[in-house]
N, CA, C and O of each residue as an XYZ file, in Angstrom:
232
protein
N     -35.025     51.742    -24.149
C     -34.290     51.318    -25.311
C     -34.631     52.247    -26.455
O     -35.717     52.824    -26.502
N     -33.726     52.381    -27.347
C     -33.973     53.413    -28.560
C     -34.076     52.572    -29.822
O     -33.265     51.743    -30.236
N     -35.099     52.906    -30.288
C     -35.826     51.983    -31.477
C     -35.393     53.369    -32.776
O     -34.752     54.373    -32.465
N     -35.949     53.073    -34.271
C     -35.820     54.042    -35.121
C     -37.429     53.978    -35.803
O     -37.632     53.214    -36.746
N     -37.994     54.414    -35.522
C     -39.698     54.701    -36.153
C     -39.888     56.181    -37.358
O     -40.054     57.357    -37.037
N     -39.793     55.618    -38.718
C     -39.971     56.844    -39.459
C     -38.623     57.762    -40.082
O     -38.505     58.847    -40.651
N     -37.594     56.555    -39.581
C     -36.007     57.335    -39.482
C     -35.993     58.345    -38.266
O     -35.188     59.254    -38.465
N     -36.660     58.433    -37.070
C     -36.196     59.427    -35.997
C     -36.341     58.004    -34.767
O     -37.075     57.018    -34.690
N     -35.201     58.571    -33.927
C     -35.271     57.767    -32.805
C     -36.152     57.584    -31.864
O     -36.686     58.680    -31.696
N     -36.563     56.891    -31.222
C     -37.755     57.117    -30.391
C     -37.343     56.297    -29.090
O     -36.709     55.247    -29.200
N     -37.727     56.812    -27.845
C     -37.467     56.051    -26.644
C     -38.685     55.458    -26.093
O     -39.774     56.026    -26.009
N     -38.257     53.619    -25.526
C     -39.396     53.213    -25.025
C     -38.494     52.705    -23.734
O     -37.477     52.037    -23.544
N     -39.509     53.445    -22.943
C     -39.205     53.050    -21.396
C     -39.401     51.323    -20.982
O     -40.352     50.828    -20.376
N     -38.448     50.774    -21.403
C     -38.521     48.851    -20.818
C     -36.799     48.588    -20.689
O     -35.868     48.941    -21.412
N     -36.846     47.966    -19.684
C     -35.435     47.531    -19.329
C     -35.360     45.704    -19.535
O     -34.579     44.893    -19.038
N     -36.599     45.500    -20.541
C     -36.395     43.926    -20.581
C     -37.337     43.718    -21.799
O     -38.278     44.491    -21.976
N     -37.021     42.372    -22.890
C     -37.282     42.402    -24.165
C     -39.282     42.978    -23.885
O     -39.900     42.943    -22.821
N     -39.779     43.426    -25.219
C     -41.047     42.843    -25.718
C     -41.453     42.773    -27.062
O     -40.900     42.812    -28.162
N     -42.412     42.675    -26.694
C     -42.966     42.176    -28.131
C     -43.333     43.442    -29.397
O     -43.953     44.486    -29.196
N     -42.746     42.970    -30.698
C     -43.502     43.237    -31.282
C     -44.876     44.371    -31.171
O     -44.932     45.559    -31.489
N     -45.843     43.525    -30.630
C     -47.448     44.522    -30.486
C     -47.097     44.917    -29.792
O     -47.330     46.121    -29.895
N     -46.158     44.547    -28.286
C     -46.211     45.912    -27.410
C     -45.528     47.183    -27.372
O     -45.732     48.178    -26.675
N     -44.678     46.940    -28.264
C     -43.978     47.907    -29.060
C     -45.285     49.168    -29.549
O     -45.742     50.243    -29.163
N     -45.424     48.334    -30.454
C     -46.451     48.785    -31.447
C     -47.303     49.737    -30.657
O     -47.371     50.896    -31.066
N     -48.037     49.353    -29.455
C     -48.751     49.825    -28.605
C     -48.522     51.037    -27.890
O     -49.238     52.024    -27.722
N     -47.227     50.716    -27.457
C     -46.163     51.719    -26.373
C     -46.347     53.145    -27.254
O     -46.941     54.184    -26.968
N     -45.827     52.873    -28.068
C     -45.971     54.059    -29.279
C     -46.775     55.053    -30.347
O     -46.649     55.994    -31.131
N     -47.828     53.969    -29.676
C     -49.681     54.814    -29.882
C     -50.014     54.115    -31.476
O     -51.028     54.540    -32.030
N     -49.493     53.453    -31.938
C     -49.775     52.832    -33.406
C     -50.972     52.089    -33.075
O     -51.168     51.391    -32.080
N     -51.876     52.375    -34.208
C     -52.971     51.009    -34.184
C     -52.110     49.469    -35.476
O     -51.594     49.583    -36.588
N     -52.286     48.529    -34.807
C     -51.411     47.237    -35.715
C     -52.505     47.498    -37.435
O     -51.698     47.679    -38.347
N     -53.383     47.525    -37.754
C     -53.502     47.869    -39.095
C     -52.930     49.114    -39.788
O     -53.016     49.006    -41.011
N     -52.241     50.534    -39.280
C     -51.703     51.331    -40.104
C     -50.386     51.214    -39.810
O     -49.651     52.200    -39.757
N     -49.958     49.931    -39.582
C     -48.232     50.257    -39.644
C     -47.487     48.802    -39.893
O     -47.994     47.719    -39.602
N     -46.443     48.954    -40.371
C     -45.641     47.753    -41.267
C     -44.504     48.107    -40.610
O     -44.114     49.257    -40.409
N     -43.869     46.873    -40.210
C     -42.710     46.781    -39.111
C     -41.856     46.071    -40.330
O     -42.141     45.354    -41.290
N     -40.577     46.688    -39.746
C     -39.165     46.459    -40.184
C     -38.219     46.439    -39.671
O     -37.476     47.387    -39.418
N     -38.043     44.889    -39.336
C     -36.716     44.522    -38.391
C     -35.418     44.254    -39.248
O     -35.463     43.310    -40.037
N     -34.246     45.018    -39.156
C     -33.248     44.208    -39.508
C     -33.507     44.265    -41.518
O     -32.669     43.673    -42.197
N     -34.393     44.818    -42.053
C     -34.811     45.300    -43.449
C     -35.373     43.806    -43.951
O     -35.283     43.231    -45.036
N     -36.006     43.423    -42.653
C     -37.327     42.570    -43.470
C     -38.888     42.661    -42.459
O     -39.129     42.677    -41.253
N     -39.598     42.700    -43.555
C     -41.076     43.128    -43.205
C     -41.573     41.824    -42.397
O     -41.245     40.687    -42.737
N     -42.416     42.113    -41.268
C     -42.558     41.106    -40.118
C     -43.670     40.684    -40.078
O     -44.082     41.300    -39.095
N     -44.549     40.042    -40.435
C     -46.205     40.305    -40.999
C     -46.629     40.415    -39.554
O     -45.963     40.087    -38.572
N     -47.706     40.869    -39.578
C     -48.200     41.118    -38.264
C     -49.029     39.872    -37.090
O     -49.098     39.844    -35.861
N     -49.375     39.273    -37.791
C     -49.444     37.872    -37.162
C     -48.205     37.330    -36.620
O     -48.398     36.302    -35.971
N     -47.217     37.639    -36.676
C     -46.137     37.065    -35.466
C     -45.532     37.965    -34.762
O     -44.430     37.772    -34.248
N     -46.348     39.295    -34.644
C     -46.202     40.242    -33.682
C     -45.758     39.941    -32.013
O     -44.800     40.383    -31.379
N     -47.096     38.808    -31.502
C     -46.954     38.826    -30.144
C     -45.541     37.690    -30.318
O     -44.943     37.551    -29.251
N     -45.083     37.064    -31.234
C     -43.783     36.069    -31.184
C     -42.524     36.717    -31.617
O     -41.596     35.917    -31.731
N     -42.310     37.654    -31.824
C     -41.002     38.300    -32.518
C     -40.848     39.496    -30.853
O     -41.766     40.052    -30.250
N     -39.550     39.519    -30.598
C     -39.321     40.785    -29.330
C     -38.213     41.493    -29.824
O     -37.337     40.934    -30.485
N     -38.200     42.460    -29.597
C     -37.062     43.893    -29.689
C     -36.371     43.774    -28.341
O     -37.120     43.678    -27.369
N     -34.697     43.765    -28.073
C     -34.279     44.145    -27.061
C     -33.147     44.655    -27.323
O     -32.469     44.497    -28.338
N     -32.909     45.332    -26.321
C     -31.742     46.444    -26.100
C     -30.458     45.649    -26.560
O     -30.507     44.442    -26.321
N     -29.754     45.938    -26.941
C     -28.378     45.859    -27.814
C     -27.596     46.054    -26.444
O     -27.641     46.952    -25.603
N     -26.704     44.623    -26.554
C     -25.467     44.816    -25.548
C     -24.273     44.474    -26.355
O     -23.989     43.367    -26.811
N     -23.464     45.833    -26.490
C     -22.142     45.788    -27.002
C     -21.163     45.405    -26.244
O     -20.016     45.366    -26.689
């Protein structure tokens, strides 16, 4: 699925939702230097493992 990190696209190899942190993870971030933005609202990081990213079906 293609996420946008930093304004450049980035590919994460999953063909089924996850989370938040595993996002976070996939992508080499440690969860204290980075602030997530879904949809242009800030996600606090405590509902990381409860919030999932999935692929867009048009």
């Amino acid at each position: 699925m293609k996420i946008k990190v930093n304004g450049e696209e980035r590919l994460i190899q999953s063909n089924k939702s996850i989370s938040l942190n595993e996002t976070i993870k996939l992508l080499g971030y440690s969860s204290n230097t980075v602030v997530v933005e879904v949809n242009k609202l800030i996600i606090n990081s405590a509902e990381w493992d409860d919030k999932y990213i999935k692929m867009e079906t048009n």
